[in-house]
C-alpha angles and dihedrals in degrees: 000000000000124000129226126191127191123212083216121083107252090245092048104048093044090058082055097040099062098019084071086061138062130214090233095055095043090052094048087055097046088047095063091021119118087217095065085060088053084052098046100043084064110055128075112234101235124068135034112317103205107202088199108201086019090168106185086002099232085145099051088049096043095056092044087052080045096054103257119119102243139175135182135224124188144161091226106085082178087057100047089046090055085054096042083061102050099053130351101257128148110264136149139178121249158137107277084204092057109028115186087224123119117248114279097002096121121085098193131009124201132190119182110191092329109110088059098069094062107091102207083065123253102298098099095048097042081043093061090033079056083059112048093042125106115241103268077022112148140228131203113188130165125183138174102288125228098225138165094280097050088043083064098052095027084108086053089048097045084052099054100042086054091060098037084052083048094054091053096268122153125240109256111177154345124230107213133201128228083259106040085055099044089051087053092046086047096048089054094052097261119138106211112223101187145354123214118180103212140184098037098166100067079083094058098045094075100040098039136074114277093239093055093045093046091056086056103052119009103184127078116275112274131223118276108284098012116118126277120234125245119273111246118289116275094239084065103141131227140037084294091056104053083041078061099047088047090048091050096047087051100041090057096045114118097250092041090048089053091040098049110009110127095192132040112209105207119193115191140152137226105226 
């Protein structure tokens, strides 16, 4: 796993980091977002649906829009209250570590860039997501993915971490790769059924021209684990557009998913 340290306090950089986004702007971006049929496609349709680490919650509100019976836990009591107060869903604050929640009464448990940010690694939380699943319950968890790009700068990263952590800073984050998560998911009883690199143009944004970025994904950035936003439609016009197009077919295939990917999206079950 790769570290990441942050020169903010964790309380402190989780206020900023969803006090810069509304409900109503994540949700707009998982409704169109690829990563939402990733998502979708997982989760049976009876029983409780447990986003764990829901943040501003536009997941726990689009799949009850969708059908499916869904409730949110998170640490941020600010950010549940924002969402409270957007629409009327179940949420509660809490431990991810220790859920108030009864043995096996979750159908489907799902984690988008949440297990990373505890710095003794994801054990204890998969551990607690194991326990409150149903048997034949299923997880979905994404986290930053350790990918080819981040391989090659993983010295340059290393290096800065160290001196961040030396300057007082706090650990923020691991970037995991496809073998490193499947281990975790494995030592906690989970069978993976399948593994999808996601989001592959935040790198480029900040290496490409703005022109270019900007035909690939046309909506702000949006918050770590949040869902990206979908590329732009395929009947896009101009020259810009079928460089878009182009761009977009390059950018989601498999090599340039593993090279570039900044999330990896696990589904696995608990037998």
């Amino acid at each position: 796993m790769l570290a990441y340290y942050s020169p903010t306090a964790p309380e402190d950089f989780w206020t900023e980091h969803w006090g810069g986004h509304t409900v109503d702007e994540l949700l707009a971006i998982a409704a169109v977002s690829p990563l939402t049929t990733l998502i979708t496609r997982a989760l049976p349709r009876e029983g409780l649906v447990l986003e764990a680490g829901c943040g501003l919650g536009q997941y726990v509100i689009l799949l009850r829009q969708r059908g499916w019976r869904a409730a949110g836990v998170d640490g941020s009591v600010a950010a549940l209250a924002t969402t409270r107060r957007a629409a009327p869903v179940p949420l509660a604050a809490s431990d991810l570590r220790a859920l108030a929640i009864r043995s096996g009464a979750v159908a489907a448990y799902v984690s988008l860039g949440v297990v990373e940010h505890d710095p003794d690694g994801p054990d204890a939380i998969l551990a607690e997501a194991h326990r409150v699943l149903a048997p034949g319950g299923i997880l979905v968890v994404s986290v930053p993915y350790l990918n080819g790009a981040r391989r090659l700068g993983a010295p340059w990263i290393r290096r800065r971490a160290r001196a961040v952590a030396a300057a007082g800073g706090a650990f923020y984050q691991y970037a995991f790769s496809r073998r490193e998560l499947l281990a975790a998911l494995a030592r906690q009883g989970f069978v993976a059924q399948a593994a999808h690199p996601y989001d592959p143009a935040r790198l480029l944004r900040s290496a490409l021209p703005r022109v270019v970025v900007a035909r690939v994904r046309r909506r702000p950035a949006a918050p770590a684990g949040a869902a990206p936003s979908r590329p732009p439609a395929a009947g896009s016009a101009g020259p810009r557009g079928r460089l878009a197009r182009l761009v977009r077919w390059a950018l989601y295939t498999e090599p340039a998913l593993r090279l570039l990917g900044h999330m990896l999206l696990v589904v696995a079950r608990r037998p």
